[in-house]
gemmi code that builds the backbone of each chain (N, CA, C; Angstrom):
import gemmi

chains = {
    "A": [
        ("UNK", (22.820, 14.661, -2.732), (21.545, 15.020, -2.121), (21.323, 16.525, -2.251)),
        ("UNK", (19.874, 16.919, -2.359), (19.622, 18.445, -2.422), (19.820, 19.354, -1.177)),
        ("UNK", (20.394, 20.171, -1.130), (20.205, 20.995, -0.223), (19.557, 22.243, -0.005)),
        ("UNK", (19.161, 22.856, 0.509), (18.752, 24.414, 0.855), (19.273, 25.036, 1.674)),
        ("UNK", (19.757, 26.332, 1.594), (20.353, 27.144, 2.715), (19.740, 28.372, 2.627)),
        ("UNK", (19.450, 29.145, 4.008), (18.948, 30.285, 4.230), (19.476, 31.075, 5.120)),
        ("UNK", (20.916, 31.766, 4.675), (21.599, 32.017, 5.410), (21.776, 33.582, 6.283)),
        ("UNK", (20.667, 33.485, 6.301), (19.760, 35.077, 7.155), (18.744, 34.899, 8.480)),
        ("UNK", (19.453, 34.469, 9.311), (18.936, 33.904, 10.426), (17.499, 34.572, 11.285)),
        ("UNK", (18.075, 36.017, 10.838), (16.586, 37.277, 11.033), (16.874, 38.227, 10.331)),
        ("UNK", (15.891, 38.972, 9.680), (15.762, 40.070, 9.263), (14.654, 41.343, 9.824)),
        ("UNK", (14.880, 42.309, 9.878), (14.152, 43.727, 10.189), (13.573, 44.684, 8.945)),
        ("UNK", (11.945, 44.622, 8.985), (11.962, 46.241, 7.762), (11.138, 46.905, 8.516)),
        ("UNK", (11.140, 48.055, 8.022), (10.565, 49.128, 8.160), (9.222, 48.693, 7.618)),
        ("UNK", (8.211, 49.131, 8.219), (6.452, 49.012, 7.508), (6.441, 50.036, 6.753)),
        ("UNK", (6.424, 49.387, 5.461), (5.390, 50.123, 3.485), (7.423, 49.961, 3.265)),
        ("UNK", (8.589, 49.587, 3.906), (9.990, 49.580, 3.050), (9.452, 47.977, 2.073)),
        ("UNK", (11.374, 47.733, 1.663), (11.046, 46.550, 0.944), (12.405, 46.066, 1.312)),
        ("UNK", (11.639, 44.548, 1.342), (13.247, 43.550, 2.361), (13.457, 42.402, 1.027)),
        ("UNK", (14.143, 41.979, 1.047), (14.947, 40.470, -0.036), (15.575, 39.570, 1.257)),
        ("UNK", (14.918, 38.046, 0.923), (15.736, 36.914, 1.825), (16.092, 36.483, 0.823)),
        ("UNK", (17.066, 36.015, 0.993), (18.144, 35.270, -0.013), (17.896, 33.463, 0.633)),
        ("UNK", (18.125, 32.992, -0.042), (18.184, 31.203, -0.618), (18.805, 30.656, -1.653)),
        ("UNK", (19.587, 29.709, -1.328), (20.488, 28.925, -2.314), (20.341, 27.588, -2.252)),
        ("UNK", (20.991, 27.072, -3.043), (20.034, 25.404, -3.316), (20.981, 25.087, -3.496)),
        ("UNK", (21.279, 23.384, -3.582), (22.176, 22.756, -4.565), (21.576, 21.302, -5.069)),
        ("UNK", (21.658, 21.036, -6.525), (20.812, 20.040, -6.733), (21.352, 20.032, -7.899)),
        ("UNK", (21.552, 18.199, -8.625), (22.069, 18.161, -9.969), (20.761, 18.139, -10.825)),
        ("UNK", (20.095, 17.922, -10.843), (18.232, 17.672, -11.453), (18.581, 19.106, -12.246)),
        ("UNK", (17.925, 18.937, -13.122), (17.391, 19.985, -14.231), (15.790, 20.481, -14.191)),
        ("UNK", (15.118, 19.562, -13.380), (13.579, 19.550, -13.656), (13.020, 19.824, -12.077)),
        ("UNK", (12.779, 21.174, -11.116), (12.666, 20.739, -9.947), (11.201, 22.508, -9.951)),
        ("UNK", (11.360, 22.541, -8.809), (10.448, 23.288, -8.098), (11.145, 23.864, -6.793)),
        ("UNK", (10.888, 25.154, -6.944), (11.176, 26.262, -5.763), (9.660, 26.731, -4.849)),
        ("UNK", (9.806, 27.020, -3.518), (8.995, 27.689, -3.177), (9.569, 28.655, -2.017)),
        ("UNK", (8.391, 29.544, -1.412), (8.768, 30.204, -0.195), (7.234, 30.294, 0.750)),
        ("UNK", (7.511, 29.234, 2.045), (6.555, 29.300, 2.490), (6.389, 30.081, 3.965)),
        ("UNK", (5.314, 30.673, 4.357), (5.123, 31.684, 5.898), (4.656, 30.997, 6.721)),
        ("UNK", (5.439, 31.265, 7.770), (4.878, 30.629, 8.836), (4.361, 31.446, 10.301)),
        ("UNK", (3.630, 31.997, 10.296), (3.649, 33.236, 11.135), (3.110, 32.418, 12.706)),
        ("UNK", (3.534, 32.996, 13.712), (3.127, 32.644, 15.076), (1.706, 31.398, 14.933)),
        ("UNK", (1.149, 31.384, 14.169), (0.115, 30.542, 14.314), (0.218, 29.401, 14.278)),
        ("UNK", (1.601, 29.205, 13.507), (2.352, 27.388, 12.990), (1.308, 27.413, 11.735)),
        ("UNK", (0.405, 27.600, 11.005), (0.202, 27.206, 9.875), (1.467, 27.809, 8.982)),
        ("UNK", (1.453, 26.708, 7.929), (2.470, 26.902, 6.565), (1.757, 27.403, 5.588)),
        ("UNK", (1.897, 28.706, 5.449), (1.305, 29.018, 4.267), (2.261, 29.130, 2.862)),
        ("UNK", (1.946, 29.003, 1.442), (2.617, 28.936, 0.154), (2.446, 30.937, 0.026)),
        ("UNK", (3.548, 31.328, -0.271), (3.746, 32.605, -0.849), (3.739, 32.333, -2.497)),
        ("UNK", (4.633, 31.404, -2.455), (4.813, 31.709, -3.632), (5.570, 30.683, -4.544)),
        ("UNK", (5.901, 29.980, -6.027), (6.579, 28.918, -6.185), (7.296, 29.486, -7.673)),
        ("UNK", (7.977, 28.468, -8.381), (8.381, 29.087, -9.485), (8.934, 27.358, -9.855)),
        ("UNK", (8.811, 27.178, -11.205), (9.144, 26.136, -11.957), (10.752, 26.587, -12.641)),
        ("UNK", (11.419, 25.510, -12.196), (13.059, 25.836, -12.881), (12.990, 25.824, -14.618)),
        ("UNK", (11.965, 25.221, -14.864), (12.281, 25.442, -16.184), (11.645, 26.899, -17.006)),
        ("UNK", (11.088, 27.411, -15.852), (10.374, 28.702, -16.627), (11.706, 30.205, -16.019)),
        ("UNK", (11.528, 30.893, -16.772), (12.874, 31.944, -16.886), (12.065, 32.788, -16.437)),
        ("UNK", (10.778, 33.123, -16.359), (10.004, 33.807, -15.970), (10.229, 34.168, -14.370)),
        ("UNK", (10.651, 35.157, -13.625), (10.267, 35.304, -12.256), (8.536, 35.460, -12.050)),
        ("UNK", (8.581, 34.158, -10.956), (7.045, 34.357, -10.337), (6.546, 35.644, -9.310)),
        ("UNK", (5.290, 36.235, -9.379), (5.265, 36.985, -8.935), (4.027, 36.677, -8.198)),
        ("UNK", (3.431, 37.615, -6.997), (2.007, 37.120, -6.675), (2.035, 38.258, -5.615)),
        ("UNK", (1.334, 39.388, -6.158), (1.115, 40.868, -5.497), (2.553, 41.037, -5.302)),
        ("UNK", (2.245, 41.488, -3.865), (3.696, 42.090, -3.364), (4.531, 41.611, -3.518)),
        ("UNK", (4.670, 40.224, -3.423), (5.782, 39.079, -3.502), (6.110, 38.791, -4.714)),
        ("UNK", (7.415, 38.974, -4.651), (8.313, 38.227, -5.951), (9.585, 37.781, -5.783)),
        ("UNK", (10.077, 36.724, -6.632), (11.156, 36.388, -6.859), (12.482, 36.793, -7.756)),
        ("UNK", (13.686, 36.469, -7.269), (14.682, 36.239, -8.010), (15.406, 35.327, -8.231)),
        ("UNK", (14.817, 34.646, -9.431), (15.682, 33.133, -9.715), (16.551, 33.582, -10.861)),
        ("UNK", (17.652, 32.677, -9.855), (19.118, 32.443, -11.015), (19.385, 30.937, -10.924)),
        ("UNK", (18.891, 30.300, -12.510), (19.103, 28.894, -12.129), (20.844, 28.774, -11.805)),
        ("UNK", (21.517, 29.233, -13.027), (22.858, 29.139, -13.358), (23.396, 28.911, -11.421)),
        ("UNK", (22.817, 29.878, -10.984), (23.612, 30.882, -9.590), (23.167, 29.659, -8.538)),
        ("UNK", (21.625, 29.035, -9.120), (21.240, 27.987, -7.472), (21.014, 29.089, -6.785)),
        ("UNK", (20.086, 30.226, -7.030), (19.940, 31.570, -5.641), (17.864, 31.429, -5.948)),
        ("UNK", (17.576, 31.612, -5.144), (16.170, 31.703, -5.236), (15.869, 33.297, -3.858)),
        ("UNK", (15.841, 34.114, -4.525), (15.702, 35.114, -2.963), (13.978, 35.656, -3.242)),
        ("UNK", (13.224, 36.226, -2.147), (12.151, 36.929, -2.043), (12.195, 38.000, -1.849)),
        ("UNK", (11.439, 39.000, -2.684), (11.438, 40.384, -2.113), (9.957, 40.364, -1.851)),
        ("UNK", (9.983, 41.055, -0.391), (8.570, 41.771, -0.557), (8.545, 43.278, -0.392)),
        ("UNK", (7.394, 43.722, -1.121), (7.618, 45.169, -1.221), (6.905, 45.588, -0.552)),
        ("UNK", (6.346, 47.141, -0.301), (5.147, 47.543, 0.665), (5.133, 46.696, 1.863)),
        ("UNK", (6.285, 46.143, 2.437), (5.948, 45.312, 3.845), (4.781, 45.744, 4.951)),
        ("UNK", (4.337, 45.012, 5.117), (3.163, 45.331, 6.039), (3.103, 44.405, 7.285)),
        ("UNK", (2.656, 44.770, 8.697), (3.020, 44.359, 9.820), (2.413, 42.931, 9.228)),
        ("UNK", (1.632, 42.555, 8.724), (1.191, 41.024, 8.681), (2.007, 39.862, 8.535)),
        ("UNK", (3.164, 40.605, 7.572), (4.197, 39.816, 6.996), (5.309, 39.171, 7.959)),
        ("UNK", (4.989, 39.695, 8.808), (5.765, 39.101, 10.228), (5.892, 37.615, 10.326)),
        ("UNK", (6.958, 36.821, 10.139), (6.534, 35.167, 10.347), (8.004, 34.780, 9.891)),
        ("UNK", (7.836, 33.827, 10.309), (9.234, 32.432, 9.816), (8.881, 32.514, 8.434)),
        ("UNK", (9.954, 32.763, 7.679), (9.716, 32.114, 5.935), (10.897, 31.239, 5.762)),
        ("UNK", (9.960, 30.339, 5.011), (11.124, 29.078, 4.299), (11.438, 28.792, 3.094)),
        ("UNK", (12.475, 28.566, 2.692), (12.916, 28.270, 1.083), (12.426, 26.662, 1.097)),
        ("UNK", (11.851, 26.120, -0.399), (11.509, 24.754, -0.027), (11.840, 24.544, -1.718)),
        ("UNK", (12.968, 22.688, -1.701), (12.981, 22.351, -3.225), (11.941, 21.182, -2.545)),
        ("UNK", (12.202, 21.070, -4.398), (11.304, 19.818, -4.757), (11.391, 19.518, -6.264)),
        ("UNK", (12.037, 18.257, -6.510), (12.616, 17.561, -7.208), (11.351, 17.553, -8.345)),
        ("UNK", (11.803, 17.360, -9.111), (10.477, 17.165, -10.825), (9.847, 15.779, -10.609)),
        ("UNK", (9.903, 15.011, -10.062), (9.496, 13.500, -9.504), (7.814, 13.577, -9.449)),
        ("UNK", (7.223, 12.610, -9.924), (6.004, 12.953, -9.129), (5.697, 12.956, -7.498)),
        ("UNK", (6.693, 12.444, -6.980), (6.475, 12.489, -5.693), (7.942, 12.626, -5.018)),
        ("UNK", (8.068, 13.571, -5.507), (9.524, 14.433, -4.600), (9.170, 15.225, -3.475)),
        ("UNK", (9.395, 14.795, -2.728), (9.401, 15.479, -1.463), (9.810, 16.911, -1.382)),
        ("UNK", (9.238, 17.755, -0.006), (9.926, 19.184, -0.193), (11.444, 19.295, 0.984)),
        ("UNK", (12.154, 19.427, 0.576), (13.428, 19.545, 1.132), (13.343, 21.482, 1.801)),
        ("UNK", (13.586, 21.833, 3.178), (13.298, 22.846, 3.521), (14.557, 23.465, 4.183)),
        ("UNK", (15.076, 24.938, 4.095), (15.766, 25.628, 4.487), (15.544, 25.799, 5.953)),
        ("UNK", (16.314, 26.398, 6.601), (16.123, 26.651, 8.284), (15.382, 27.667, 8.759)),
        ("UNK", (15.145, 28.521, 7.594), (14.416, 29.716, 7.951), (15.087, 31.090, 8.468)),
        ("UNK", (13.893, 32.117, 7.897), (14.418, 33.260, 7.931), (13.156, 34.061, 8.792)),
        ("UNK", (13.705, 34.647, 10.166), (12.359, 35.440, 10.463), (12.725, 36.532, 10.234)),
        ("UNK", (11.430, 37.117, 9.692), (10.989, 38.440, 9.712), (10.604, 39.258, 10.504)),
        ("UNK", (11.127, 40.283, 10.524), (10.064, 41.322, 11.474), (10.050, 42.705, 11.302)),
        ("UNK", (8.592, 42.931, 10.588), (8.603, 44.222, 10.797), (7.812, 45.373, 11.952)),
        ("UNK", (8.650, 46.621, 11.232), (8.657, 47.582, 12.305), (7.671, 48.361, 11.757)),
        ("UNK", (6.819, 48.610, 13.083), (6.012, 49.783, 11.990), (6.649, 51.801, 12.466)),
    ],
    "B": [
        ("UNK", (-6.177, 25.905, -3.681), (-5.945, 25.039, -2.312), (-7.070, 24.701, -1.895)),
        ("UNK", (-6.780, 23.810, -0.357), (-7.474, 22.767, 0.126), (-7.667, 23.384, 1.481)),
        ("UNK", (-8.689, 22.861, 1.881), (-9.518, 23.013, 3.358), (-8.646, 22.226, 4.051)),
        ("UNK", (-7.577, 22.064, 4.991), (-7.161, 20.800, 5.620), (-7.265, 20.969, 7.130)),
        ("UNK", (-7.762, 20.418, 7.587), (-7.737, 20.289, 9.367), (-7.008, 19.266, 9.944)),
        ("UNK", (-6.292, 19.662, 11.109), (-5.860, 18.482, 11.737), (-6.460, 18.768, 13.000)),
        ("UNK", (-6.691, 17.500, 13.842), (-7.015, 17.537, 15.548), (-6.138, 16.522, 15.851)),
        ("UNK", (-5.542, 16.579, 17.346), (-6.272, 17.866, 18.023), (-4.851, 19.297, 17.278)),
        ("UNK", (-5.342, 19.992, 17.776), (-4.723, 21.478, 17.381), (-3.195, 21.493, 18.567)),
        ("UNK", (-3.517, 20.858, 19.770), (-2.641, 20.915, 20.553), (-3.118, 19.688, 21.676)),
        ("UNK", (-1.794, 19.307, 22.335), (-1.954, 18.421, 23.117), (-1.130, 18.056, 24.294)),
        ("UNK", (-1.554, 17.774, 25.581), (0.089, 17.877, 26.666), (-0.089, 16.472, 27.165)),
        ("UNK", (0.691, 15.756, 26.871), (0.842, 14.204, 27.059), (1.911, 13.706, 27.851)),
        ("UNK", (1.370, 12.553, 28.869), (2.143, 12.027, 29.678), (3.506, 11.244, 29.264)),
        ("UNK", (4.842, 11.218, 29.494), (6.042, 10.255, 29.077), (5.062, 8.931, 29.064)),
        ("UNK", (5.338, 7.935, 27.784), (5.218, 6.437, 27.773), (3.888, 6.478, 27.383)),
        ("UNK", (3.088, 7.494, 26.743), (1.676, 7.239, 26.204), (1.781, 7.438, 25.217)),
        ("UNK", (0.666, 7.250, 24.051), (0.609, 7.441, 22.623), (-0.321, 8.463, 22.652)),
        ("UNK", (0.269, 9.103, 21.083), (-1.307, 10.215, 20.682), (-1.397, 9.755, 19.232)),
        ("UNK", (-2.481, 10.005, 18.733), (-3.304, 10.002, 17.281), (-3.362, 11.095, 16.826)),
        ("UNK", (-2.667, 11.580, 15.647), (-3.263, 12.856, 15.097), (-4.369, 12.546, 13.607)),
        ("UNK", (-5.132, 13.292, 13.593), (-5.714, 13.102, 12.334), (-5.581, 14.407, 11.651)),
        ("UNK", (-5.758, 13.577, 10.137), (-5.277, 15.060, 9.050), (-6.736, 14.786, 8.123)),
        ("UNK", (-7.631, 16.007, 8.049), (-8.476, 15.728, 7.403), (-8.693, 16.530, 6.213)),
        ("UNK", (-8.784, 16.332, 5.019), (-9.159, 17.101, 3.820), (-10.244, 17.257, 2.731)),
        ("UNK", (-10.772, 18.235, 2.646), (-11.695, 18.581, 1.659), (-12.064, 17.956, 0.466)),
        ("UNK", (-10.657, 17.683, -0.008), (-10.823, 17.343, -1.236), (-10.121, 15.553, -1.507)),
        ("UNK", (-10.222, 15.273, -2.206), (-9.667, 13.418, -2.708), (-8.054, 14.026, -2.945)),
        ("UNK", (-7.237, 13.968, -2.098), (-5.317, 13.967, -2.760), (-5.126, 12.355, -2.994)),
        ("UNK", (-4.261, 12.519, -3.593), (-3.189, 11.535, -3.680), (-1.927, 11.268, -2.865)),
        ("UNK", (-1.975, 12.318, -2.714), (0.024, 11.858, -1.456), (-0.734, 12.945, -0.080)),
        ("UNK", (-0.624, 12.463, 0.675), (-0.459, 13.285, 2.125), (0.887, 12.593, 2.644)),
        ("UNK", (1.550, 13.669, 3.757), (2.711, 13.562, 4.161), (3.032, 14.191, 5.898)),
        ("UNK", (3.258, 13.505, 6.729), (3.545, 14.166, 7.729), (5.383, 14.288, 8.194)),
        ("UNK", (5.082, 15.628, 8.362), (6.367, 16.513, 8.989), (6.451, 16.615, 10.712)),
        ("UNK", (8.080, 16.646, 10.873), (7.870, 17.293, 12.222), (8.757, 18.560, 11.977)),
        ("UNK", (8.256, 19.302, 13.330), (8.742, 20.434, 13.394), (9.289, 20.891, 14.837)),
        ("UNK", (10.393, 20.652, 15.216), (11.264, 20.500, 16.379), (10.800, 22.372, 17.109)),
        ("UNK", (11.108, 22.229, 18.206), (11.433, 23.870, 18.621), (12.499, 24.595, 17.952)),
        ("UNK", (12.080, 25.959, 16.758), (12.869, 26.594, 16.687), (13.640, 25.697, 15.927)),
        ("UNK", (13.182, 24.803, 14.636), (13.773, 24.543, 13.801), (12.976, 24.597, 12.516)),
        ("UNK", (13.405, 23.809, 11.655), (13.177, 23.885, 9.453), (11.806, 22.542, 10.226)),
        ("UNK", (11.429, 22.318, 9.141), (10.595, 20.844, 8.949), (11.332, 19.631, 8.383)),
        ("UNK", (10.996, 18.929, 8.945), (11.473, 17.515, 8.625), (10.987, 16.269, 8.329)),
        ("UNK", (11.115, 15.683, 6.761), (9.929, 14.806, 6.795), (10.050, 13.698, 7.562)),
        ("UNK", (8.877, 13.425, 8.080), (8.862, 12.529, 8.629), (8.524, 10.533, 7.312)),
        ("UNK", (7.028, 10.809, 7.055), (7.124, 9.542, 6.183), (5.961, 9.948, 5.195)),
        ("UNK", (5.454, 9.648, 3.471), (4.681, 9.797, 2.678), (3.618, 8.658, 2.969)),
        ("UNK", (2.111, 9.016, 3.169), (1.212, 8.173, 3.043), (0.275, 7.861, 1.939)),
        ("UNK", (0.226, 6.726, 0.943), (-0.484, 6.908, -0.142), (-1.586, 6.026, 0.398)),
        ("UNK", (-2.643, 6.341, -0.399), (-3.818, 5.428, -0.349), (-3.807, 3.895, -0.803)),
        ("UNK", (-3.851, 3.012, -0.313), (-3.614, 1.749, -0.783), (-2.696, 0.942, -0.787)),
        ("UNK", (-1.273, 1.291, -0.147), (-0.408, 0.871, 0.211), (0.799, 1.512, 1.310)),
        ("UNK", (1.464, 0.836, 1.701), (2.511, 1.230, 3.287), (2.897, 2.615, 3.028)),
        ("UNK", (3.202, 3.243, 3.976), (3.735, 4.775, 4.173), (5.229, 4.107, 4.183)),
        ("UNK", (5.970, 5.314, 3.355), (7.009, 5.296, 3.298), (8.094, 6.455, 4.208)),
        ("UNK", (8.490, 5.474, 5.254), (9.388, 6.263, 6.123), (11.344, 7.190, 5.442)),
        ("UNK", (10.782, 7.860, 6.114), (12.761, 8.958, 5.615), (13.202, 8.060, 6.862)),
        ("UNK", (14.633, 8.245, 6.574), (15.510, 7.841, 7.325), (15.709, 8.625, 9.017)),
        ("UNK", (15.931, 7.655, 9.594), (15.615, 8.335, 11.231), (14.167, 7.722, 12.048)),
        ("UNK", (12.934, 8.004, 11.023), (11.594, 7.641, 11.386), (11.270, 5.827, 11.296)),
        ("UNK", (10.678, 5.534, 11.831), (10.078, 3.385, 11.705), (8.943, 3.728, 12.092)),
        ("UNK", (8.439, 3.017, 11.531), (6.504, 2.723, 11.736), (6.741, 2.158, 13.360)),
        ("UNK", (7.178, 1.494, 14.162), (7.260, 1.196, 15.371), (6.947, 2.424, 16.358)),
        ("UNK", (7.660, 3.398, 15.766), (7.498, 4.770, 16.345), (6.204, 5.874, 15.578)),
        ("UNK", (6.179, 5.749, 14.889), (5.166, 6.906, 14.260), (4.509, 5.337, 12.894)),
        ("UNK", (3.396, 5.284, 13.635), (2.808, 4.380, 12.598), (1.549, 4.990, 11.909)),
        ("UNK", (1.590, 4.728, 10.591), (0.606, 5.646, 9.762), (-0.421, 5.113, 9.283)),
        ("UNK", (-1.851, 5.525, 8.742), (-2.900, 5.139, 8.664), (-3.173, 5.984, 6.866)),
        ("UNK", (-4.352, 5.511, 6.387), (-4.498, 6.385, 4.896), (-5.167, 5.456, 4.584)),
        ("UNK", (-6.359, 5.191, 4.898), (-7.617, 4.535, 4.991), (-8.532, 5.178, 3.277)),
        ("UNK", (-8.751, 6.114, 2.918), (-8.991, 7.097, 2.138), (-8.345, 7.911, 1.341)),
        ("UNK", (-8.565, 8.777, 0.460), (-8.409, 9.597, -0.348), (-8.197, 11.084, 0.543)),
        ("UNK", (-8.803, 11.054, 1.304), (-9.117, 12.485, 1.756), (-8.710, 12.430, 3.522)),
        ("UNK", (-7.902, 11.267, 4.049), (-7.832, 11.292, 5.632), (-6.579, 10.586, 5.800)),
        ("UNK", (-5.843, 10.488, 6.754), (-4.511, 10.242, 7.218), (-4.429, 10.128, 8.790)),
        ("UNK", (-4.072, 9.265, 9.728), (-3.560, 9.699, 10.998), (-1.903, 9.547, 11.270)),
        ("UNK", (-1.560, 9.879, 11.763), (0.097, 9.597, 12.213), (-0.467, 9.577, 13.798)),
        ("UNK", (-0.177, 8.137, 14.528), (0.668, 8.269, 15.980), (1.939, 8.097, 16.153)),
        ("UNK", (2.226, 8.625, 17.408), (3.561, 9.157, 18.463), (3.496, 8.144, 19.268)),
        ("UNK", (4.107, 7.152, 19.224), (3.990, 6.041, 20.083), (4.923, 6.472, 21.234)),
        ("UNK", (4.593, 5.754, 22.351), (5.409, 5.922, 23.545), (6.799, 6.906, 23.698)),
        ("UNK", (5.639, 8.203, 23.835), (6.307, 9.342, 23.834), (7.251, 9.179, 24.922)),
        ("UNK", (8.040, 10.678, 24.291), (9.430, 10.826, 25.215), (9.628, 12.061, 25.116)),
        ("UNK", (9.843, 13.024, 26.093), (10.047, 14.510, 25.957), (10.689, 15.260, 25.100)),
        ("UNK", (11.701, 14.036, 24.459), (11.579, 14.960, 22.787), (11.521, 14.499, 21.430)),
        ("UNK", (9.607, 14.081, 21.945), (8.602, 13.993, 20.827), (8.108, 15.643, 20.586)),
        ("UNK", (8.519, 16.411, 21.936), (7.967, 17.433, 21.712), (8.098, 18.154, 20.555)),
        ("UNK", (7.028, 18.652, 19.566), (7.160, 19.131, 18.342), (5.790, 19.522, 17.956)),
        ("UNK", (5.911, 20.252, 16.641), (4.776, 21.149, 15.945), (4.433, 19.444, 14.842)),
        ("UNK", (3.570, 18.607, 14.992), (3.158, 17.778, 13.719), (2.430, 18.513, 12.375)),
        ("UNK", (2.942, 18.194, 11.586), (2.092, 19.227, 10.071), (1.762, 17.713, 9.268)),
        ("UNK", (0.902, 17.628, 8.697), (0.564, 17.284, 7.550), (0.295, 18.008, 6.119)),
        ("UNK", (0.787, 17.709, 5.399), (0.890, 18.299, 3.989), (-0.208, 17.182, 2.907)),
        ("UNK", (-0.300, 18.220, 1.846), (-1.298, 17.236, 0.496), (-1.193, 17.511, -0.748)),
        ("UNK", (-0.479, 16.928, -1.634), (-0.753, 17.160, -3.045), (-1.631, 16.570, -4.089)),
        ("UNK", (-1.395, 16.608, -5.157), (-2.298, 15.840, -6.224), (-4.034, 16.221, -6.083)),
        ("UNK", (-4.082, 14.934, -7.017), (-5.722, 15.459, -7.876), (-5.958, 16.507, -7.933)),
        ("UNK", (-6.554, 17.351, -7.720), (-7.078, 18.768, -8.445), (-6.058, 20.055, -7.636)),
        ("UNK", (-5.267, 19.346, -7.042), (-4.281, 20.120, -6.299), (-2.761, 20.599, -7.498)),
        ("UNK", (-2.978, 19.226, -8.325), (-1.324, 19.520, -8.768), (-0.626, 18.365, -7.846)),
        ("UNK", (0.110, 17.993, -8.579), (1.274, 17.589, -8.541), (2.754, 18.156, -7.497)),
        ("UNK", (2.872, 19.314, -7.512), (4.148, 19.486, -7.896), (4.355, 20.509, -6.576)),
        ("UNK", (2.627, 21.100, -5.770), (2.730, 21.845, -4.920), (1.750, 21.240, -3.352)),
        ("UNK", (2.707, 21.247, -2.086), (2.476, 20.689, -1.520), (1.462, 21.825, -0.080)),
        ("UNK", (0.367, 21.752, -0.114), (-0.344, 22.697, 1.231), (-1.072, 21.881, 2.404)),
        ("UNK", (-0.220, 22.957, 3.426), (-0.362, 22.184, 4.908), (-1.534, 22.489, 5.755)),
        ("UNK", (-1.622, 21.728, 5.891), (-2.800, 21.772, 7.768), (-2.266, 22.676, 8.325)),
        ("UNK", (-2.846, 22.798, 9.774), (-2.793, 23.897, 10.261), (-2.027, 23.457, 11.964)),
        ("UNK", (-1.169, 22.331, 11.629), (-0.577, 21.738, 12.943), (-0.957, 21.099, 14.287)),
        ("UNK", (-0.233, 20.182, 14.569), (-0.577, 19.780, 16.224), (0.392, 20.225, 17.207)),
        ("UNK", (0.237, 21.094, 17.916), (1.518, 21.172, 19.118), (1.220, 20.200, 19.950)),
        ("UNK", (2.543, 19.267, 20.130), (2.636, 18.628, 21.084), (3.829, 18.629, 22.309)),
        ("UNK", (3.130, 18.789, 23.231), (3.918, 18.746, 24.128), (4.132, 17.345, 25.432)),
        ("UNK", (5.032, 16.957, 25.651), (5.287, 15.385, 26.429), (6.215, 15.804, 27.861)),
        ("UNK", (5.467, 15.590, 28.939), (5.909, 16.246, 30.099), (7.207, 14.799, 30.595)),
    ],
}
model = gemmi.Model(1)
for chain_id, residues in chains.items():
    chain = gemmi.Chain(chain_id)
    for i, (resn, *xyz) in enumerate(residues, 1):
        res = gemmi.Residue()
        res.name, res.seqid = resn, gemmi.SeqId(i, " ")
        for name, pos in zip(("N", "CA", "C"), xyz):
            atom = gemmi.Atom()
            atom.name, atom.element = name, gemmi.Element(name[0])
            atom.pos, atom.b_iso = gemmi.Position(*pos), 0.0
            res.add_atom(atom)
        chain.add_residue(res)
    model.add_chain(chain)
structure = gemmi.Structure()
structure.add_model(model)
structure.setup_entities()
């Protein structure tokens, strides 16, 4: 079975520093899907950001980017320019190449920044 | 992405009653899915609802307890049958497919429920 781990229970930045959550996976599939989703005080889930295992490409989307190591099973986020908004629960999420693979979700990492 | 609403937004319910959530969307998906979300935990699926045939429960969940609806393309309800104080949880519904993709799943905007 797949797993996710997010083994950064909270993190602290500085407002305009730059923070990395780390995520690790384990999954025999060759064909899957990464994401990292926010969840800030409001309870909506928002998508930051996703990346296809078969692309070598790190996804990027403004501030936010990734570091995928398929070899490693590590999926981490950096965001840069942190800004008080960024404040929220973030989650690592797989999802199997299936058409209907479910998202398997990490425990989460809160954030908080300082201004 | 998709417009998705759920009601109610929040709710404080008596032990041994049921609630209805509805998940409503903008657009025609193909898979909607409801999650729970415990206090101060990850998400957890609960069961996949397709249009036209039974929702498929994860292990832990039975339609006896959370029975699902998917009447449409674009609507979903999940009830909480004869709650118990720890039904208490954040409900999410999620949606993929048709002009969404496949492969990426975006959520409503939650039900807090709370069961005294």
């Amino acid at each position: 079975a797949q797993t996710v781990t997010q083994s950064q229970p909270e993190m602290s930045v500085q407002e305009a520093e730059t923070v990395t959550l780390s995520c690790t996976y384990d999954t025999s599939e060759s064909d899957y899907y990464l994401f990292w989703y926010k969840q800030p005080p409001s309870r909506q889930m928002i998508l930051v950001i996703r990346q296809e295992a078969y692309k070598q490409q790190n996804a990027t989307e403004n501030r936010f980017s990734v570091n995928f190591q398929k070899a490693a099973k590590s999926f981490s986020l950096k965001i840069s320019d942190s800004q008080l908004g960024d404040a929220a629960m973030y989650f690592c999420a797989y999802r199997g190449g299936g058409s209907q693979g479910n998202l398997i979700f990490g425990k989460g990492t809160k954030l908080s920044v300082k201004p | 992405s998709a417009v998705i609403s759920q009601k109610p937004s929040r709710d404080i319910c008596q032990r041994g009653t049921s609630l209805t959530i509805q998940c409503q969307v903008d657009s025609q998906v193909t898979m909607m899915f409801w999650y729970r979300q415990q206090p101060g935990q990850s998400l957890t699926l609960i069961a996949t609802a397709n249009q036209g045939s039974e929702a498929t429960y994860e292990s832990g969940f039975v339609i006896d307890k959370f029975p699902i609806s998917r009447p449409n393309l674009t609507f979903s309800t999940l009830t909480v049958s004869n709650m118990s104080p720890e039904d208490s949880s954040i409900y999410l519904c999620s949606v993929s497919g048709r002009g969404l993709g496949t492969d990426t799943q975006y959520f409503g905007p939650g039900t807090r429920l709370t069961v005294l």
